[in-house]
C-alpha positions as CSV (number, residue, x, y, z in Angstrom):
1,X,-25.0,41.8,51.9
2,X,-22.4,40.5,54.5
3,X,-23.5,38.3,57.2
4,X,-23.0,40.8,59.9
5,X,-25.4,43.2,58.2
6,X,-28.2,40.4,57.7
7,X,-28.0,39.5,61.2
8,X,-28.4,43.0,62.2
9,X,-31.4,43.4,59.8
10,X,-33.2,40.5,61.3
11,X,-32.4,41.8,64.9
12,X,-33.9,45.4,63.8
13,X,-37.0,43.7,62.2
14,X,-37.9,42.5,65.4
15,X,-36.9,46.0,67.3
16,X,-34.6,43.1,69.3
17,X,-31.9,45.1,71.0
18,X,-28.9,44.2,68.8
19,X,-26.1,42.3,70.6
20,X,-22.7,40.6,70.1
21,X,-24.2,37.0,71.0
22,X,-27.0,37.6,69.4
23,X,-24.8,38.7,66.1
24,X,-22.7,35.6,66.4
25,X,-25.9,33.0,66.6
26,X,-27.5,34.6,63.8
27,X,-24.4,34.8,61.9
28,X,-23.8,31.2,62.3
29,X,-26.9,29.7,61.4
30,X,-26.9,32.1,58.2
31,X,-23.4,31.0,57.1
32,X,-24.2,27.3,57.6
33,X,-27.8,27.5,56.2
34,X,-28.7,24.6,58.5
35,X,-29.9,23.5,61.9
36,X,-27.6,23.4,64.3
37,X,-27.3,22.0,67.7
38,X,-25.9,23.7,70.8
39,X,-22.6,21.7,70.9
40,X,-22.6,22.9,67.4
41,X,-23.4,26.4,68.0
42,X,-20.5,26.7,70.3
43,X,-18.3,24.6,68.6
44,X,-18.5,26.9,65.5
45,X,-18.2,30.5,67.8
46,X,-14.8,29.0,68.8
47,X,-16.0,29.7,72.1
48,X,-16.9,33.0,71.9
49,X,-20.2,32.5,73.9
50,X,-20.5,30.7,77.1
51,X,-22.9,27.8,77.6
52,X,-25.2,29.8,79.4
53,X,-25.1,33.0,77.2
54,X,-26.4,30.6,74.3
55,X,-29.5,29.0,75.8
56,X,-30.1,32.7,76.7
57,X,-30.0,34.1,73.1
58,X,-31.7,31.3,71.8
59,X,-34.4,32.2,74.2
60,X,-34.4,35.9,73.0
61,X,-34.2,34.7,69.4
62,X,-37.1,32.7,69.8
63,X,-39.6,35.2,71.5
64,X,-38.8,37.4,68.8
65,X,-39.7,34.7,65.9
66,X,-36.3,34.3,64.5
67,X,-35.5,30.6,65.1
68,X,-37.3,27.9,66.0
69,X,-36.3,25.2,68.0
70,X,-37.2,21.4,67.7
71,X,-35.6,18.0,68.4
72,X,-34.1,15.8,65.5
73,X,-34.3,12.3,65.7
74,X,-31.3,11.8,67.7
75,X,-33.4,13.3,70.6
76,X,-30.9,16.4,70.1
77,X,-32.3,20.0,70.3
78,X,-31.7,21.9,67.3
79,X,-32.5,25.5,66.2
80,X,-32.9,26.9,62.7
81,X,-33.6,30.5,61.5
82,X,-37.2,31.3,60.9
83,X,-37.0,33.9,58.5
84,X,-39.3,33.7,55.7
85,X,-36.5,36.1,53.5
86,X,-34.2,33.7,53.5
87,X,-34.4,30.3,51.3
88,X,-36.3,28.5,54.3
89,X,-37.2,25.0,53.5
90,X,-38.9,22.6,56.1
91,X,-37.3,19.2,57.7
């Protein structure tokens, strides 16, 4: 199943209204099976989503139980899909 289709999935699972930035987030963190942090996030969407558009997905994302979000070591914070269907191990 391509990417775009499990992102879409996951956003239907929820009944979360599916959106481009909300496509892209998801699609990243599936592709790169890891937490990532916002500089990463946007970094990786080659700019695609605004600063502000991102903290607002991840939001969304969270209410709805898809990621969660915590702070690594570094004092950085990270999110991470939270989707039992997917190999999800925990840090």
């Amino acid at each position: 199943m391509s990417v775009k289709n499990q992102s879409r999935d996951l956003l239907s699972s929820k009944n979360a209204s599916i959106t481009n930035p909300r496509l892209i987030v998801i699609g990243l963190l599936l592709q790169q099976e890891r937490p990532l942090t916002i500089e990463q996030l946007l970094k990786l969407s080659k700019r695609k989503l605004a600063q502000s558009t991102l903290y607002r997905v991840i939001n969304d994302l969270k209410n709805f139980g898809l990621i969660t979000e915590f702070t690594n070591p570094e004092n950085t914070l990270v999110v991470e899909l939270n989707t039992e269907d997917i190999n999800h191990h925990h840090h």
